[in-house]
C-alpha positions as a Markdown table, in Angstrom:
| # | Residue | x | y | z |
|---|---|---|---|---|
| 1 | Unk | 45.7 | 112.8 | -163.3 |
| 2 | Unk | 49.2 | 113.4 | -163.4 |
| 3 | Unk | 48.7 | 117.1 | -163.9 |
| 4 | Unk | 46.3 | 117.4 | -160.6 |
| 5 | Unk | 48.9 | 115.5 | -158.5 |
| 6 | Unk | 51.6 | 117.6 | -159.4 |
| 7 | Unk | 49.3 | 120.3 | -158.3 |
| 8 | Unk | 48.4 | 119.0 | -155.1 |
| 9 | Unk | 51.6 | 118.4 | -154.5 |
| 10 | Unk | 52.9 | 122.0 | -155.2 |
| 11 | Unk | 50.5 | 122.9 | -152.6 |
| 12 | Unk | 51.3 | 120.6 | -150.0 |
| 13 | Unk | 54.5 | 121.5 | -150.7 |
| 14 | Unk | 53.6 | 125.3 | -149.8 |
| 15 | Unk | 51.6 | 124.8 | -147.3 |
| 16 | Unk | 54.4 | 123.3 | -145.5 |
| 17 | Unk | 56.3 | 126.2 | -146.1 |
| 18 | Unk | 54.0 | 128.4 | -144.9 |
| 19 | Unk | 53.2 | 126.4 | -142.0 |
| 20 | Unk | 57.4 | 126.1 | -141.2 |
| 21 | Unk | 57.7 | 129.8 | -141.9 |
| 22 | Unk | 54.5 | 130.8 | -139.2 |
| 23 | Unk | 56.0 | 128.3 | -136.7 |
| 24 | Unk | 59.3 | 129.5 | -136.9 |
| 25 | Unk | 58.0 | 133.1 | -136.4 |
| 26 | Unk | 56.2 | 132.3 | -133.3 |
| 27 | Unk | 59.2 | 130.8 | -132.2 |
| 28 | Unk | 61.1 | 133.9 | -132.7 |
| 29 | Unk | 58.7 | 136.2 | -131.0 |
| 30 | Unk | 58.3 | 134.0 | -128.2 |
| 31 | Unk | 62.2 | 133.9 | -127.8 |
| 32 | Unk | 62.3 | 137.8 | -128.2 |
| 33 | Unk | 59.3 | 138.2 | -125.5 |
| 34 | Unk | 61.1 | 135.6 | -123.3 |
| 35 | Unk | 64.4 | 137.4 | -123.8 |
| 36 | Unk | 63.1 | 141.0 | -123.3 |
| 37 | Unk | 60.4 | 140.5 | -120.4 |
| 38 | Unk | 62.9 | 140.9 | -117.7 |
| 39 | Unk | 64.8 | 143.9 | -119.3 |
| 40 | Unk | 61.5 | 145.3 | -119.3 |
| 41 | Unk | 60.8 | 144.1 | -115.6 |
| 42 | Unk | 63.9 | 145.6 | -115.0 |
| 43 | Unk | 63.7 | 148.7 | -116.4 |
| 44 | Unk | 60.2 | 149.8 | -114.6 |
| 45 | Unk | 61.6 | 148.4 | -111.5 |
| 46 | Unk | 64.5 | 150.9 | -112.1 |
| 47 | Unk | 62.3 | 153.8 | -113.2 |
| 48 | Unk | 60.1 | 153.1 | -110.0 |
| 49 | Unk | 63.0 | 153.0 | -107.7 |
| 50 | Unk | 64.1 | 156.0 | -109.3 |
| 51 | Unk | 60.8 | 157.9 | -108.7 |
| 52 | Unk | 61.6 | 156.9 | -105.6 |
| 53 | Unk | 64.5 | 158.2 | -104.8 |
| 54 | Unk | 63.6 | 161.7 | -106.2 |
| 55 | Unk | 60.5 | 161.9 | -103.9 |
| 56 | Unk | 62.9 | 160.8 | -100.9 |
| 57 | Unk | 65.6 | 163.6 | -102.5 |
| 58 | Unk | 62.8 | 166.1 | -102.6 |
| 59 | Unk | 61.5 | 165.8 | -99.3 |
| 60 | Unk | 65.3 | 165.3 | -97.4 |
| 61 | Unk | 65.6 | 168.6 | -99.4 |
| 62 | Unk | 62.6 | 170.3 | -98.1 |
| 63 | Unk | 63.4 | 169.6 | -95.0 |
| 64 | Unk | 66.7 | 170.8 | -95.3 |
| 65 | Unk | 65.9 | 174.0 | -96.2 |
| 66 | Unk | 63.3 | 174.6 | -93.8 |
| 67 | Unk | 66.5 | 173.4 | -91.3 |
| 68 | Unk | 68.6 | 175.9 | -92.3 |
| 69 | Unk | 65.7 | 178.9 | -92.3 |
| 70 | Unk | 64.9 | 177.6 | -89.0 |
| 71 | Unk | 68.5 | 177.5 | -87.7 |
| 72 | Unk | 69.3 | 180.7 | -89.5 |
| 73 | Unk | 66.2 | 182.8 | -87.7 |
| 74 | Unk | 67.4 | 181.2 | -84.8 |
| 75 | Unk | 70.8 | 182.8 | -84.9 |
| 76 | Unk | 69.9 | 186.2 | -86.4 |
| 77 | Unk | 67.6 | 186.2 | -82.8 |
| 78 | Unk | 70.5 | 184.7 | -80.9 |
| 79 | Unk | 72.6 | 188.1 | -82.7 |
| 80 | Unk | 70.4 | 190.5 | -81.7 |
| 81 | Unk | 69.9 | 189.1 | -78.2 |
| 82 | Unk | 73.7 | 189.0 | -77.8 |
| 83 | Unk | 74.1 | 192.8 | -79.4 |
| 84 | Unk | 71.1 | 193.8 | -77.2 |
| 85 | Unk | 73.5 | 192.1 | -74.4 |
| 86 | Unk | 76.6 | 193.7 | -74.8 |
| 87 | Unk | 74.9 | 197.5 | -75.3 |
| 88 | Unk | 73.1 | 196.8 | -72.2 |
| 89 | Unk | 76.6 | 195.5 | -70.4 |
| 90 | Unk | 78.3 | 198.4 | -71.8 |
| 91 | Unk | 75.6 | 201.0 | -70.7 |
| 92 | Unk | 75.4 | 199.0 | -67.2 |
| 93 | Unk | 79.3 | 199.3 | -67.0 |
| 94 | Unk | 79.2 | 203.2 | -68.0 |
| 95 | Unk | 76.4 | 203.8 | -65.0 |
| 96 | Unk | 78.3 | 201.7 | -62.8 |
| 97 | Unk | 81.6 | 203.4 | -63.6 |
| 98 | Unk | 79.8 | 206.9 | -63.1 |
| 99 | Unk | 78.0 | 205.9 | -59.9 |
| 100 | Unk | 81.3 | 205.5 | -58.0 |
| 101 | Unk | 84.6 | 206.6 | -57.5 |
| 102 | Unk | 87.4 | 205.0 | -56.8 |
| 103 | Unk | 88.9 | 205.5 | -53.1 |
| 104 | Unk | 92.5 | 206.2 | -54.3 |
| 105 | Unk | 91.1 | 209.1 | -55.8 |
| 106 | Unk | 89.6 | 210.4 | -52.9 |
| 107 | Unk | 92.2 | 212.4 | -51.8 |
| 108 | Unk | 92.9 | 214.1 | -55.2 |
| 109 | Unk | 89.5 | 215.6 | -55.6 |
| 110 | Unk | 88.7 | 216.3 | -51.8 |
| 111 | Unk | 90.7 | 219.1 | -50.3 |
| 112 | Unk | 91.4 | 219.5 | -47.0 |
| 113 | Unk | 90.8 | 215.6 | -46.2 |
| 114 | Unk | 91.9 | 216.1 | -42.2 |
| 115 | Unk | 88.9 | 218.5 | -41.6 |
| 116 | Unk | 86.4 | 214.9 | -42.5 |
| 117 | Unk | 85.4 | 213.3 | -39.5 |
| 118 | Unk | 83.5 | 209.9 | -39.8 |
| 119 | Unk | 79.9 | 210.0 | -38.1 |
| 120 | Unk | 78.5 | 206.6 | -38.3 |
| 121 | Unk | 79.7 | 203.4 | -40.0 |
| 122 | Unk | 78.6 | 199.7 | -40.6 |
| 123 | Unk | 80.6 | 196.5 | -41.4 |
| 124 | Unk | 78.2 | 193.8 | -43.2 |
| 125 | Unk | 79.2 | 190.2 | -44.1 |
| 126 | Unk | 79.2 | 187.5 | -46.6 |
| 127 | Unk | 79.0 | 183.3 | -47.0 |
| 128 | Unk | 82.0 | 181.8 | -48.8 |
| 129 | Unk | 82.6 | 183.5 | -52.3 |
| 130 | Unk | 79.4 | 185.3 | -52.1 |
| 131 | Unk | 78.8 | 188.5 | -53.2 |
| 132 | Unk | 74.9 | 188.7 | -52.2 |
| 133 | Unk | 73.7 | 191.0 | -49.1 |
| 134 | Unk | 71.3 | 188.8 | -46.9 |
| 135 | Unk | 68.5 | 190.3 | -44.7 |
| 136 | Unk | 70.5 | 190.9 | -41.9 |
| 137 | Unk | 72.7 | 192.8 | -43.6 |
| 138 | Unk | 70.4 | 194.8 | -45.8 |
| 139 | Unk | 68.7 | 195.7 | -41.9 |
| 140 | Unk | 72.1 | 196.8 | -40.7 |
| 141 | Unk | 72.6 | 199.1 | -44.0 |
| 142 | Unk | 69.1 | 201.1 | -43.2 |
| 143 | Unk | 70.5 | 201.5 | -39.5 |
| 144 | Unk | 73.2 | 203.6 | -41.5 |
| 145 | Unk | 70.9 | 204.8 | -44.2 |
| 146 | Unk | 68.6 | 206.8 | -41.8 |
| 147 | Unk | 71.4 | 208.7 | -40.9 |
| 148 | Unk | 71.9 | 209.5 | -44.1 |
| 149 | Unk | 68.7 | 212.0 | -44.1 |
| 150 | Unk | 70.2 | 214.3 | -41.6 |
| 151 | Unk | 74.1 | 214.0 | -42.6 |
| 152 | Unk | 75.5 | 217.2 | -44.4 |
| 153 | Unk | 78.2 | 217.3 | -46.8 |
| 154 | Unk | 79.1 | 214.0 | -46.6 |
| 155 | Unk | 80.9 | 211.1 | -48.7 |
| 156 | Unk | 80.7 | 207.2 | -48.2 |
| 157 | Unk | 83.6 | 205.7 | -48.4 |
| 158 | Unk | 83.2 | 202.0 | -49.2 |
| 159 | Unk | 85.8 | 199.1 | -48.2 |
| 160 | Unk | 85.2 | 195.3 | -49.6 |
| 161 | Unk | 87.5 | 192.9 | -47.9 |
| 162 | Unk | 87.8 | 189.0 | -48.2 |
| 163 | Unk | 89.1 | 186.2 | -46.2 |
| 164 | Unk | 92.5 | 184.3 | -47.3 |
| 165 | Unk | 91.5 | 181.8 | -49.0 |
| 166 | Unk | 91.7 | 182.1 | -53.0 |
| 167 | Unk | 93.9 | 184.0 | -54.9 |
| 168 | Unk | 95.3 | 187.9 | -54.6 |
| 169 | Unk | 93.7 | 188.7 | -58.2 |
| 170 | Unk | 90.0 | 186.5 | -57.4 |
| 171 | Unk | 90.0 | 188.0 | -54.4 |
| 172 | Unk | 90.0 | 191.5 | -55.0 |
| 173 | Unk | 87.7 | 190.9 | -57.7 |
| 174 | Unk | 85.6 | 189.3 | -55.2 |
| 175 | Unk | 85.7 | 192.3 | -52.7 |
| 176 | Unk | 84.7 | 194.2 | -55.4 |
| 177 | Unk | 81.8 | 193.1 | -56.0 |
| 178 | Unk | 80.6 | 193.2 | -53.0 |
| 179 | Unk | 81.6 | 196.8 | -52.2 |
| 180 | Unk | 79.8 | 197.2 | -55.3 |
| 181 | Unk | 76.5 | 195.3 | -54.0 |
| 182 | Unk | 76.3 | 197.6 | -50.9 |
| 183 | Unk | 76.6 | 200.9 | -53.3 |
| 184 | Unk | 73.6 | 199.2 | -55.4 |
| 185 | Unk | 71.3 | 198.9 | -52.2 |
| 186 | Unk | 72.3 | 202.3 | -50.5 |
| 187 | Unk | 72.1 | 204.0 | -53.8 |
| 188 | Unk | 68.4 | 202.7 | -54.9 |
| 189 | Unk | 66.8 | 203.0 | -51.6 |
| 190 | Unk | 68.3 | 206.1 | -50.1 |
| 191 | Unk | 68.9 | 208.3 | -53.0 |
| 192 | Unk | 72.8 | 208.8 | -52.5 |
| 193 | Unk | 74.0 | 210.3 | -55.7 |
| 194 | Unk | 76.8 | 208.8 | -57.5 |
| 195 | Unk | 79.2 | 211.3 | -56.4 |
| 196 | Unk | 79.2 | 210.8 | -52.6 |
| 197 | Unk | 80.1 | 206.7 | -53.1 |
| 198 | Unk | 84.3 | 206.2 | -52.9 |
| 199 | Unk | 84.7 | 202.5 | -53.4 |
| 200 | Unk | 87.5 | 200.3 | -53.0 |
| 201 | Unk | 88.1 | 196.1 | -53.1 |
| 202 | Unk | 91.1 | 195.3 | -51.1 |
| 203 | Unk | 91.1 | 191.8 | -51.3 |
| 204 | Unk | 92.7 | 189.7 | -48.3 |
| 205 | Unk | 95.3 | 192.5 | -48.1 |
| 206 | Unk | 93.8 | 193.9 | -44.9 |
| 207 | Unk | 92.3 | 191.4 | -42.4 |
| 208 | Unk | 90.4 | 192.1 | -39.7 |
| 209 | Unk | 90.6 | 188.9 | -37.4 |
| 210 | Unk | 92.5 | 186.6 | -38.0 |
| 211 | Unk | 92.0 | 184.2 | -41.2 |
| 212 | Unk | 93.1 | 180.7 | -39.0 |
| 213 | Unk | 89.8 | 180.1 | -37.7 |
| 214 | Unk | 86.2 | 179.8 | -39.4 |
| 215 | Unk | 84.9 | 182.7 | -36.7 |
| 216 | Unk | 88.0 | 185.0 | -38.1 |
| 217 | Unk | 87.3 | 184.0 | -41.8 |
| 218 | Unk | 84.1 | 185.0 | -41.5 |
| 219 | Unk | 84.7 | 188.7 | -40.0 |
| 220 | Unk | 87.2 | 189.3 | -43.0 |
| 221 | Unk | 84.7 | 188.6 | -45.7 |
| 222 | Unk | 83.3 | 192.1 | -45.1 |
| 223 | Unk | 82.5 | 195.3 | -46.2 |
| 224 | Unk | 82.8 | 198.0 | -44.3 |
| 225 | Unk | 81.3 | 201.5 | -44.8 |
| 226 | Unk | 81.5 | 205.1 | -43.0 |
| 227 | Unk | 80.1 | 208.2 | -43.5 |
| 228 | Unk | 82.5 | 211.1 | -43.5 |
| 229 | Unk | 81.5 | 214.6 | -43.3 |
| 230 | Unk | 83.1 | 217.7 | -43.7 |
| 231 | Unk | 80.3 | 219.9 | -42.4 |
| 232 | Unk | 81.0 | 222.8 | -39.4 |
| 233 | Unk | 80.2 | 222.0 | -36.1 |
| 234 | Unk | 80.1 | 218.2 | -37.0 |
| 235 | Unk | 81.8 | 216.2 | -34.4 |
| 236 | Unk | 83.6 | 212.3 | -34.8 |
| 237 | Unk | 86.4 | 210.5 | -35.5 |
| 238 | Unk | 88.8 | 212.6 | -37.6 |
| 239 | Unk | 90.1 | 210.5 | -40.7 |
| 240 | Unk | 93.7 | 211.5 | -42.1 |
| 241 | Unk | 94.5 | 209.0 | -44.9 |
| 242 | Unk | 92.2 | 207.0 | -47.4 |
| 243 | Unk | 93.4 | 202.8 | -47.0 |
| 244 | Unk | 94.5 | 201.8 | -50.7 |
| 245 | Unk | 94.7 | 198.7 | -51.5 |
């Protein structure tokens, strides 16, 4: 008896042991689980975010570049409009500089300047700062122009003038231009060539009425234009001198 209570008592005795050491190991897995679930919650959450933030990365850089090959088609056009500009500037300047002379040279390459006498001229006029011909004065420039078919040996000599107000320098600029306007319309609808146009901006330097009132204003902002000829038996005005500015 004694020997089969000792027995059963060994085994009691490891059974409890057993049982301890199976408690205690649950314990310490559940403490590891409970310790090491929110790492791992952690750690997908940061994996996810970080997916995230690539795909967000990839697309901002996506878009980017199609940004940048947009804007840089966008300025290899602008480029080539602006060269396509400036060649046609530079050709328009070259016609414009060939399709006229200059009235100070008018004396140097036209001998015998007393013998021109003028036979017909026109003085058109312009709105404030405007360098645009208007009907009327387009009508008054054909009045000249039909002379034109029958005129022999003749030059055009071209006179822009401006009121007072404005600068010296704006304003010859200004009377420029719209000596240059009346060349353009002469020039394209009576076939003058380039050679017969002497043109010349003289600003406010020469006024025609006075420039106190509106009425007197309005006369100086002018261009004037006369044909000269040098033909025989032609009859007019005799001109002596060019006006220079």
């Amino acid at each position: 008896m004694n020997r089969i209570a000792k027995t059963s008592q060994h085994t009691a005795i490891l059974l409890g042991a057993a049982s301890l050491l199976l408690t205690a190991g649950c314990s310490t897995k559940n403490y590891v689980r409970s310790q090491t679930a929110p790492i791992v919650q952690k750690t997908n959450e940061l994996d996810d975010a970080t997916a995230a933030n690539n795909r967000a990365i990839q697309s901002t850089n996506e878009r980017a570049q199609t940004g940048i090959q947009q804007a840089q088609q966008s300025a290899n056009t602008a480029t080539q409009n602006a060269t396509s500009a400036t060649q046609a500037a530079t050709q328009a300047q070259g016609s414009a500089q060939e399709a006229v002379n200059r009235a100070d040279s008018l004396a140097s390459v036209i001998a015998n300047l007393d013998n021109y006498k003028q036979i017909g001229d026109v003085s058109v006029t312009f709105a404030f700062d405007k360098s645009v011909l208007t009907k009327s004065d387009k009508e008054q420039l054909d009045g000249l122009g039909a002379q034109l078919t029958s005129a022999k040996s003749y030059i055009l000599e071209v006179t822009g003038g401006t009121d007072s107000v404005g600068n010296a320098e704006y304003n010859y600029q200004l009377s420029q231009r719209r000596a240059e306007a009346v060349v353009q319309y002469l020039a394209a609808k009576f076939n003058v060539a380039p050679h017969k146009f002497y043109l010349i901006g003289i600003g406010k330097d020469q006024e025609v009425a006075t420039n106190k009132t509106a009425a007197g204003r309005a006369q100086n902002r002018r261009v004037q234009v006369q044909i000269l000829s040098n033909a025989a038996g032609v009859t007019g005005t005799a001109v002596s001198q060019v006006t220079n500015p």
